[in-house]
C-alpha positions in Angstrom: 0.0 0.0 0.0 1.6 3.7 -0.7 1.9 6.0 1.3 -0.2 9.3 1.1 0.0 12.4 2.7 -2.0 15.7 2.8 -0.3 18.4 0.7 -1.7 21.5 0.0 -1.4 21.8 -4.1 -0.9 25.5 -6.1 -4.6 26.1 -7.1 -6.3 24.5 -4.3 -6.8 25.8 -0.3 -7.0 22.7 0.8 -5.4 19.9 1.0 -5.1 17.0 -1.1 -3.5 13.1 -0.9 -0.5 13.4 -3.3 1.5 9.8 -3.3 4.7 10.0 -1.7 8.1 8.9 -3.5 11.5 7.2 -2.2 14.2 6.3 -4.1 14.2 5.1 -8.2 12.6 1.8 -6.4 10.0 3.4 -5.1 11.3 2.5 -1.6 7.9 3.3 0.4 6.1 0.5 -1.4 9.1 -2.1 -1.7 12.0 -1.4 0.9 12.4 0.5 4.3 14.8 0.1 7.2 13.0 -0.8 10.1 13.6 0.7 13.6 14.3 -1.0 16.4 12.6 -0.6 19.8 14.6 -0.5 23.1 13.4 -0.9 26.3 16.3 1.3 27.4 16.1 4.6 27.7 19.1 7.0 26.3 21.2 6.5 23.4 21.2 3.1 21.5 23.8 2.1 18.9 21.2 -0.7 17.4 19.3 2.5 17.0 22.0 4.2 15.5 23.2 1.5 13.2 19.3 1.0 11.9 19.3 4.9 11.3 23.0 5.1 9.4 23.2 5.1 5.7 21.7 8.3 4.4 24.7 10.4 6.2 27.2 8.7 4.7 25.5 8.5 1.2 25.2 12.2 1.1 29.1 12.7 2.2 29.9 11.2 -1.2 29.7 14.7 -2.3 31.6 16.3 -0.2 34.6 13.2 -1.7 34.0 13.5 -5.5 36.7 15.1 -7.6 35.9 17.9 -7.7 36.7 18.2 -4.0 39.8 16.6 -4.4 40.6 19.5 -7.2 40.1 21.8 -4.6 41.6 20.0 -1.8 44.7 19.8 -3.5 45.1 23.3 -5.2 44.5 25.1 -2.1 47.3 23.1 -0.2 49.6 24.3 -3.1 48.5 27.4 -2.6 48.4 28.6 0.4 50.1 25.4 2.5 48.0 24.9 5.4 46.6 28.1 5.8 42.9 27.5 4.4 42.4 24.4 6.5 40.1 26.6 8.5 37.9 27.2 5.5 37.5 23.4 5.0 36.7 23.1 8.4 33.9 25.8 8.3 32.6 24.8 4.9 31.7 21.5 6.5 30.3 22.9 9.8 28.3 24.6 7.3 27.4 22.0 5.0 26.4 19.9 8.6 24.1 22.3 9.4 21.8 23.1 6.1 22.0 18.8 6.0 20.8 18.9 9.1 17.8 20.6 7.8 17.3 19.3 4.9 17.0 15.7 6.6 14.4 17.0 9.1 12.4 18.4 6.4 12.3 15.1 5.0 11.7 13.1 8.3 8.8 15.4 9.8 6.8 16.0 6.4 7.3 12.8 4.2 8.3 14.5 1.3 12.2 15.5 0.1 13.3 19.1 -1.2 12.1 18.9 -4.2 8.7 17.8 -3.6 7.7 20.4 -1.6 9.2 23.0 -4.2 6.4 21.3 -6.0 3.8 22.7 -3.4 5.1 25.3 -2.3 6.7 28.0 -5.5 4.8 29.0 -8.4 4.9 27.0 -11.9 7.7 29.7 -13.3 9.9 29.9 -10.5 9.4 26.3 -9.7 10.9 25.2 -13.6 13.8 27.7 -13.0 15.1 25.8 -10.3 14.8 22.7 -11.3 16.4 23.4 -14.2 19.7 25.2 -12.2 19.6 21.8 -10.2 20.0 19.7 -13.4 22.6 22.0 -14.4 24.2 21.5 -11.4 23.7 17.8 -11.5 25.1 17.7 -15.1 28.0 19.5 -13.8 29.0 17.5 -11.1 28.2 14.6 -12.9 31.0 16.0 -15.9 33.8 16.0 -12.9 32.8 12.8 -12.0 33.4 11.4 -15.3 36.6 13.7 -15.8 38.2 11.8 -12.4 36.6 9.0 -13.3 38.7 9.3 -16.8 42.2 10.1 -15.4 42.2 7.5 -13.1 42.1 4.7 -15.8 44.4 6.4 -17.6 46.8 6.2 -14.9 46.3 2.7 -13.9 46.3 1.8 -17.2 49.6 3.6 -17.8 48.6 5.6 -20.6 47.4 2.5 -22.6 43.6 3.9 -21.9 43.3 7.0 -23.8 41.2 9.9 -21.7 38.5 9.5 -24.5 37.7 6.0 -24.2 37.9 6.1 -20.1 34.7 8.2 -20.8 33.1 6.2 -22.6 33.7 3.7 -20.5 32.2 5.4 -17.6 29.1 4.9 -19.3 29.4 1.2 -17.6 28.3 3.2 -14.5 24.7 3.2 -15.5 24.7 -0.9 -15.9 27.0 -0.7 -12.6 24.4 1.7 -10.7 21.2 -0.3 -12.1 22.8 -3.7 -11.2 23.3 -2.6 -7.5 20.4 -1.1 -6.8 18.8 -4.8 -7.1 20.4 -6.1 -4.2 18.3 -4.0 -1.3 18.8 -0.9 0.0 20.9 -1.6 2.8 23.4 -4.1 0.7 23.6 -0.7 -1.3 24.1 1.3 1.5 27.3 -1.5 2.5 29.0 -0.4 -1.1 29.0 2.9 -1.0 30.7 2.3 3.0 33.4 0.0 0.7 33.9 2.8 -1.5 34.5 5.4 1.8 36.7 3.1 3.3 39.0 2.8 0.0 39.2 6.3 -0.3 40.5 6.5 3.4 43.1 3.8 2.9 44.5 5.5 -0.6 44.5 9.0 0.7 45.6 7.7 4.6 48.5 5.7 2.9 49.6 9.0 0.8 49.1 11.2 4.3 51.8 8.2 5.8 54.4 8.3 3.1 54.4 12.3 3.1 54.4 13.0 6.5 53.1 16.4 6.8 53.9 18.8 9.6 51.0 18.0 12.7 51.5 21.2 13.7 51.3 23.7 11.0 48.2 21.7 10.1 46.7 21.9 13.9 47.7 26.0 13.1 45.9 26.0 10.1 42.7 24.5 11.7 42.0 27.1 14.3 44.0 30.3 12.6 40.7 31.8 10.9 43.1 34.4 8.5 45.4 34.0 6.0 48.2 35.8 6.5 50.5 37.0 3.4 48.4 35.0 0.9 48.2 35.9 -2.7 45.0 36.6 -4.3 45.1 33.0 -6.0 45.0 31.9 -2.2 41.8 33.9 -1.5 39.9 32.8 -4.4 40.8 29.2 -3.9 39.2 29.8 -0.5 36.5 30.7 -2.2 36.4 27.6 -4.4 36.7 25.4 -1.3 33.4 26.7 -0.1 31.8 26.1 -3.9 32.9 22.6 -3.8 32.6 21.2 -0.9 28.6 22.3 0.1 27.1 21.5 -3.1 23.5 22.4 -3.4 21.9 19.0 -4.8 23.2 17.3 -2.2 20.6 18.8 -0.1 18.0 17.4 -2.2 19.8 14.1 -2.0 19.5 13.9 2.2 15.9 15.2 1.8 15.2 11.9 0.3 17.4 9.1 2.0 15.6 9.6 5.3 12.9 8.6 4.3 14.5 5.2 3.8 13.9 4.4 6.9 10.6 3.6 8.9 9.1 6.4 11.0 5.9 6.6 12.6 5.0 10.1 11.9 2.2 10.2 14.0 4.0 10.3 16.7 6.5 13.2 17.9 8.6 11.1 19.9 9.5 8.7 16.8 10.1 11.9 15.0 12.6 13.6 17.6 14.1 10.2 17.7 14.6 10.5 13.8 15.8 13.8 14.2 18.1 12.7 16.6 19.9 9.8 15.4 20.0 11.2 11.7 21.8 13.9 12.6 24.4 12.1 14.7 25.2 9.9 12.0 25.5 12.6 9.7 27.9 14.1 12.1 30.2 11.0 11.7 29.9 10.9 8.4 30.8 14.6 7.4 33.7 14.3 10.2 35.5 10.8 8.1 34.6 12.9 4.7 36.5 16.3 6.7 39.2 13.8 8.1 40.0 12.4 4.3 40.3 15.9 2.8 42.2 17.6 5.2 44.6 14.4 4.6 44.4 15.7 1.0 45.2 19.2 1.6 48.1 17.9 3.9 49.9 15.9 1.5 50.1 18.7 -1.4 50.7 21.6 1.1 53.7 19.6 2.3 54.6 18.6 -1.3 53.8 20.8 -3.4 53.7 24.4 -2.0 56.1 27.1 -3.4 57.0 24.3 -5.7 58.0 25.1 -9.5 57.4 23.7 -12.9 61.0 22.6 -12.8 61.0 21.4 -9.0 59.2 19.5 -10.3 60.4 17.8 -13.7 63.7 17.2 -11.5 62.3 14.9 -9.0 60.9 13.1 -11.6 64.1 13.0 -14.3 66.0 11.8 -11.2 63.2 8.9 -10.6 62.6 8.1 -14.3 59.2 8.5 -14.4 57.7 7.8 -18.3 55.4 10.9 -16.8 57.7 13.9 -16.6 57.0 15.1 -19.6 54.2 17.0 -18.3 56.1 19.2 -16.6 57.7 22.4 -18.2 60.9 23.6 -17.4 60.3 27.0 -16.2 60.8 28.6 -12.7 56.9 29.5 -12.5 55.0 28.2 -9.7 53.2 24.8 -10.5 49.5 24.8 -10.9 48.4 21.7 -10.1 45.2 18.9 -11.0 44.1 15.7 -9.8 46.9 14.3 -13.0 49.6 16.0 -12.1 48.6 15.6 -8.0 49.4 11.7 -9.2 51.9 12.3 -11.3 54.0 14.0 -8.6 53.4 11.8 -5.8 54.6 8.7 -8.1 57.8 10.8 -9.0 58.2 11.4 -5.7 57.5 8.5 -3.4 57.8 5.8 -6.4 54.9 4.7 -9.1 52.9 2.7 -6.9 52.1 6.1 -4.6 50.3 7.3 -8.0 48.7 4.2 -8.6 47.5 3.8 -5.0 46.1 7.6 -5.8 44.1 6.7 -9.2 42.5 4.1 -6.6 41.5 6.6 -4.6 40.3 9.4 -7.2 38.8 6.0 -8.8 36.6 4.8 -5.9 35.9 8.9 -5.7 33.9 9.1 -9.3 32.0 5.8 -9.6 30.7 6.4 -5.7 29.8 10.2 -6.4 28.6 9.1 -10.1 25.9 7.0 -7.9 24.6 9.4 -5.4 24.4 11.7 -8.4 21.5 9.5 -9.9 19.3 9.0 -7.1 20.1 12.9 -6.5 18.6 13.6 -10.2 15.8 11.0 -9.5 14.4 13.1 -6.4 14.9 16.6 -8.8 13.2 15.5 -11.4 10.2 13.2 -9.6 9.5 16.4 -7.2 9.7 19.1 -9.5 7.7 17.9 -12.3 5.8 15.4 -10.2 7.2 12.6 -12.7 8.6 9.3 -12.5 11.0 8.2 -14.9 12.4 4.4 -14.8 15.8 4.6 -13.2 17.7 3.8 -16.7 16.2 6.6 -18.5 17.0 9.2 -15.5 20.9 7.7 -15.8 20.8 7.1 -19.2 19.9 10.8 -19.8 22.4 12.5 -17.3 25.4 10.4 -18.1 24.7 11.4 -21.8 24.7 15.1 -21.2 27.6 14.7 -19.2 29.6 12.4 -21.4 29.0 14.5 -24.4 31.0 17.8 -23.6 33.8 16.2 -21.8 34.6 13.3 -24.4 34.5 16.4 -26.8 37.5 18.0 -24.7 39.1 14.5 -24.3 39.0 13.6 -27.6 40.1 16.7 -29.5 42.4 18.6 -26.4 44.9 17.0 -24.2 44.2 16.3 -20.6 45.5 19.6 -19.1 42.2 21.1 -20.6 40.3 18.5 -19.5 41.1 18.8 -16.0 40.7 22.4 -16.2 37.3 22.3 -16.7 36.6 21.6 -12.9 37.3 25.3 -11.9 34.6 26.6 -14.3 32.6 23.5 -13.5 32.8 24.5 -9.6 32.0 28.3 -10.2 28.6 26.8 -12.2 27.5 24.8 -9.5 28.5 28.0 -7.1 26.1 29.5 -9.0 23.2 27.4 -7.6 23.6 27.3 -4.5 20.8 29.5 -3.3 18.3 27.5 -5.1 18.5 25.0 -2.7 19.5 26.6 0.5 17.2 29.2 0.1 14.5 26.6 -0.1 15.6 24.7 2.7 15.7 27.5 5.2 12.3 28.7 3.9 10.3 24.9 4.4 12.2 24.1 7.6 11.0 28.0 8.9 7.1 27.2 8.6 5.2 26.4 10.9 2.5 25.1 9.0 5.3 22.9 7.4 7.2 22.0 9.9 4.4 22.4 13.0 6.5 22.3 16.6 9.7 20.8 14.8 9.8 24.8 13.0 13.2 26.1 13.3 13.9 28.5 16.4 14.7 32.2 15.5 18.2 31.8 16.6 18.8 28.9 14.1 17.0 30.6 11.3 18.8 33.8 11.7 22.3 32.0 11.9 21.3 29.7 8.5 20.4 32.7 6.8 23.3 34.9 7.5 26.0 32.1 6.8 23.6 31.4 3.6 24.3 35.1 2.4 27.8 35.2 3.0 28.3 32.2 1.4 25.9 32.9 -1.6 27.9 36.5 -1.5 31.0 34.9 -1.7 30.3 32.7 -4.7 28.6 35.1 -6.6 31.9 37.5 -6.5 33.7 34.6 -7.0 32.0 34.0 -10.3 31.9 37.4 -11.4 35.8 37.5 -11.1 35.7 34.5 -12.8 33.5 35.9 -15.6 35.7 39.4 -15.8 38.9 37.3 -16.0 38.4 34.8 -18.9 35.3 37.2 -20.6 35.6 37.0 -24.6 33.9 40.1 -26.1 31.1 39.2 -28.5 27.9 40.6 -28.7 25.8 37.9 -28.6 27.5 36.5 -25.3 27.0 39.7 -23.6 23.5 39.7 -23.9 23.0 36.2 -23.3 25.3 36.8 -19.9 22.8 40.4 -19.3 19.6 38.3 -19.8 20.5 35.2 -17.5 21.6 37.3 -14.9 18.5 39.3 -15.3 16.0 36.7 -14.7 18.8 34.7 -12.2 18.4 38.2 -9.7 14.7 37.7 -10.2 14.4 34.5 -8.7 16.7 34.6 -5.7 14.8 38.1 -5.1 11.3 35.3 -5.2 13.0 32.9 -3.0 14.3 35.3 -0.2 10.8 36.6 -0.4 9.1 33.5 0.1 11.5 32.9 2.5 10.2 36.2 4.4 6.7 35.0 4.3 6.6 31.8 5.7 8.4 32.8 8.5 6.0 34.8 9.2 2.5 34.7 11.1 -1.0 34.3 9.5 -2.1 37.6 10.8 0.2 39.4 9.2 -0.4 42.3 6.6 2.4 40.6 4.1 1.0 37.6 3.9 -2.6 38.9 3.1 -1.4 41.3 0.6 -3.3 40.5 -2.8 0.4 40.8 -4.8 1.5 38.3 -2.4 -0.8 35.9 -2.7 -1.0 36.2 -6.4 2.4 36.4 -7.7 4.0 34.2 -4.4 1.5 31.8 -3.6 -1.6 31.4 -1.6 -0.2 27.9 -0.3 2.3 29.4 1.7 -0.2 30.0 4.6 -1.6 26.7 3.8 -1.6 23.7 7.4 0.4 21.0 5.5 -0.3 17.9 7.5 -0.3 17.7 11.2 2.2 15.3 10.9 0.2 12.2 9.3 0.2 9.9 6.8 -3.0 7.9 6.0 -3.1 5.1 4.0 -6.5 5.8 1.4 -6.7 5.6 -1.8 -10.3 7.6 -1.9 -11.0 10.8 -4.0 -10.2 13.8 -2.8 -13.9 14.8 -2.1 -14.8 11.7 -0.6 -11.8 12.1 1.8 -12.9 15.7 2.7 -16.9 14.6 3.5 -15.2 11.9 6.0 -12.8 14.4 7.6 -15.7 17.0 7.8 -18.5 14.2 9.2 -15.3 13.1 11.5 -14.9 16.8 12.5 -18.8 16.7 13.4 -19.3 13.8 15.3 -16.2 14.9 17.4 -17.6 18.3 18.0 -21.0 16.5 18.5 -19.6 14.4 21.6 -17.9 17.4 22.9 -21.1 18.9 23.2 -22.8 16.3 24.7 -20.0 15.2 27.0 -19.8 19.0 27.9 -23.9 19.1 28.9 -23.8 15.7 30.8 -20.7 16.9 33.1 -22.6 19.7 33.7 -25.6 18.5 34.6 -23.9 16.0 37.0 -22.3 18.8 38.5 -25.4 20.4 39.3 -27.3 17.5 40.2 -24.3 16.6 42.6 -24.8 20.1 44.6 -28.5 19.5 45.0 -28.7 15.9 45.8 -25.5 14.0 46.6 -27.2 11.0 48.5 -29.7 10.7 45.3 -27.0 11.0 42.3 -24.9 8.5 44.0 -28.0 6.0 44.6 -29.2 6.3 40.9 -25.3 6.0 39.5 -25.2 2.7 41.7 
């Protein structure tokens, strides 16, 4: 039997039983974790264990390679100095997940479903189309690491080109896990977690960075005598690691698992343990790339071309050749990141590395699908079969980047993950924004509504962060602008309409914060051009399990509102009447009752 809950829709008041979705398997009919009950009261790892999965599915993306682009560059460039950033960023990242999971465990629905409900038909088909983009996107870097590790575990016998096409294999790899069960799934993805922390613990061992220039870097919130390549890489940590679909990844997981929403107790429990094992999670994914960071700011920092192209003459390595022979400072990829540690601590340091940037792509390339399942089944309130969904992403993905690979060499390929990161910077406030907004109201969320402290501090981080991307992009933009007429307006009209709808968010953000009463929510221009639904009582918290018409369900719920109002009345006229009867004539009242 699905599951059903009362949603309030766009054009209708009330509310009406729209089916539920999990993941591509449709996990609320087939497949959910169930809960354990204890008879002891506290904390309960068979609890916690029943509840972990989701966490560490969604710090996947804070591991793709794209992160470990980021992780690596800012080591070179500024040593250990913007270790603090990382740090933050996660902190961050921990507590807009946090939300985003709640969302999902108190209403029923994910992210993008309630985008569904909630924003107007224009504004709702903007952002889901800046989600696919960003999907796309991260999808692109995941087949660009993906790519370069076969190629270097192949020893160059694997052209770039054909390790794309070859990640196509991905969709037959994705489709033929996701057969096992969810929680045999959910074991995989842990394997791939636990590779990544071997390769990239193993390189941390061999390089030995410098514990306490690291712990310096960790609680030194400044960078002191950095170049302006340091501060925007600081500002490309931030766009990688928090990376906005993720949110509408979490939104969905948690509702993997079997929660009596009726109940508030089962949901603070949800709340509870969810958000624990995020916690771990995010703190292994935090642990792995400051390992990353480590090894090149100890390797590689104030490090030339020619540094460089030594160690490796000296060692032999068929490689070098990569590396010019100039006294500028290196700049430095995931390839060269390899290259270097095989030249430096012997080839199988770089193959140990592929393994890592390896088990990176294909786990990230996962997570990316059932993300682009949830976007697409809650915007447009659509189900495709999961082949179509990966068949379609990994298309889009694989067409531009086997285009680089097959006509460029792989210094451009890998160079498409900075303008790839300042895209998905881009959007970021279409799913924080969100997120903040839903988690905010009351007649969302009900008593498990955000308090004002932890609104106010989601917000402001939001707009720094959002601030911070958006100036990264523009210096972005300014720096590598060809002038041609037709681009300029083509930049002049996106940005036009991409102002508009952040203004429509943080507006609807405004609103459902705010009380029924109030003038701004009443306001005709409001409830035209915003939405009427905002003001809307979602769902008390409960699911129901009908399959009735809409009208049918709303007689019942209006003769069940009547007969309870009905007893009340009655019950209210005989306690009376008792009372009364009790102050005239104990002795008789007491006699008739017996």
């Amino acid at each position: 039997m699905a599951d059903y809950c009362l949603v309030p829709t766009m054009g209708d008041p009330h509310p009406t039983s729209i089916e539920t979705k999990g993941l591509s398997r449709k996990v609320d009919e087939e497949e959910k974790v169930h809960i354990p009950e204890s008879s002891m009261a506290g904390f309960s790892f068979r609890k916690l264990w029943a509840f972990t999965g989701p966490g560490f599915l969604m710090s996947i993306a804070y591991l793709d390679p794209g992160n470990i682009e980021s992780d690596l560059q800012s080591g070179t460039t500024a040593r250990y100095k913007l270790l603090w950033v990382l740090m933050s960023a996660t902190i961050l990242g921990l507590v807009m997940q946090r939300l985003s999971a709640r969302l999902g465990v108190v209403t029923g629905l994910h992210l993008a479903d309630m985008c569904y409900h909630q924003y107007r038909k224009a504004p709702r088909l903007f952002v889901w189309l800046m989600m696919e983009v960003a999907i796309i996107g991260s999808d692109m870097q995941e087949v660009i690491g993906t790519s370069i590790a076969i190629y270097l575990l192949s020893n160059k016998m694997i052209p770039l080109w054909i390790g794309v096409l070859i990640t196509v294999i991905d969709t037959l790899s994705f489709l033929m896990l996701d057969k096992y069960g969810l929680r045999k799934l959910e074991l995989v993805f842990g394997v791939f977690i636990f590779i990544m922390a071997l390769s990239f613990g193993y390189e941390f061992a061999i390089v030995q960075p410098n514990i306490k220039d690291m712990a310096k870097g960790l609680v030194t919130p400044w960078c002191s005598n950095c170049q302006e390549s340091a501060l925007l890489q600081a500002v490309g940590i931030i766009g990688a690691i928090i990376m906005p679909h993720n949110l509408y990844l979490h939104s969905g997981l948690v509702k993997t698992r079997e929660v009596d929403r009726t109940k508030k107790h089962k949901l603070q429990e949800a709340n509870y343990y969810f958000f624990i094992e995020s916690a771990i999670a995010l703190f292994v994914s935090f642990v792995i790339n400051v390992c990353i960071v480590s090894i090149f700011a100890h390797g590689l920092y104030d490090k030339t071309n020619s540094d460089v192209l030594e160690i490796c003459t000296k060692n032999n390595n068929t490689y070098s050749d990569i590396f010019t022979n100039d006294t500028t400072l290196i700049e430095v990829d995931i390839y060269k990141g390899g290259v270097f540690l095989g030249c430096q601590f012997g080839i199988g340091a770089m193959y140990i590395w592929a393994i890592g940037i390896l088990a990176a792509g294909q786990s990230s390339t996962m997570t990316g699908c059932y993300a682009g399942q949830f976007v697409m089944e809650g915007f447009l309130n659509l189900q495709w079969s999961r082949w179509k969904r990966v068949g379609f992403t990994r298309l889009v993905a694989i067409a531009p980047t086997f285009y680089v690979a097959f006509f460029s060499n792989i210094n451009d390929l890998t160079g498409m993950n900075d303008l790839l990161n300042a895209v998905m910077s881009l959007q970021l406030p279409f799913a924080t924004l969100p997120v903040i907004a839903f988690t905010s109201n009351p007649k969302i969320m009900g008593e498990f509504t955000n308090g004002l402290a932890n609104t106010l501090i989601t917000i402001i981080l939001s707009a720094i962060i959002i601030s911070i991307n958006i100036y990264f992009v523009i210096h972005h933009t300014i720096t590598n602008f060809t002038y041609n007429l037709t681009l300029i307006i083509g930049v002049i009209g996106y940005s036009t309409i991409y102002l508009l709808m952040c203004a429509y968010l943080t507006l609807h953000l405004i609103i459902s914060m705010l009380d029924d009463g109030s003038m701004l929510r009443k306001n005709p221009f409001i409830i035209r051009f915003i939405g009427p639904q905002i003001g809307n009582t979602f769902s008390k918290h409960q699911q129901t399990n009908s399959s009735q018409p809409r009208v049918k369900k709303m007689l019942c719920l209006h003769v069940l509102t009547l007969t309870y109002l009905y007893i009340h009345f009655l019950k209210h006229i005989t306690c009376s009447k008792i009372k009364t009867s009790t102050k005239k004539d104990p002795e008789t009242l007491a006699a008739k009752m017996t």
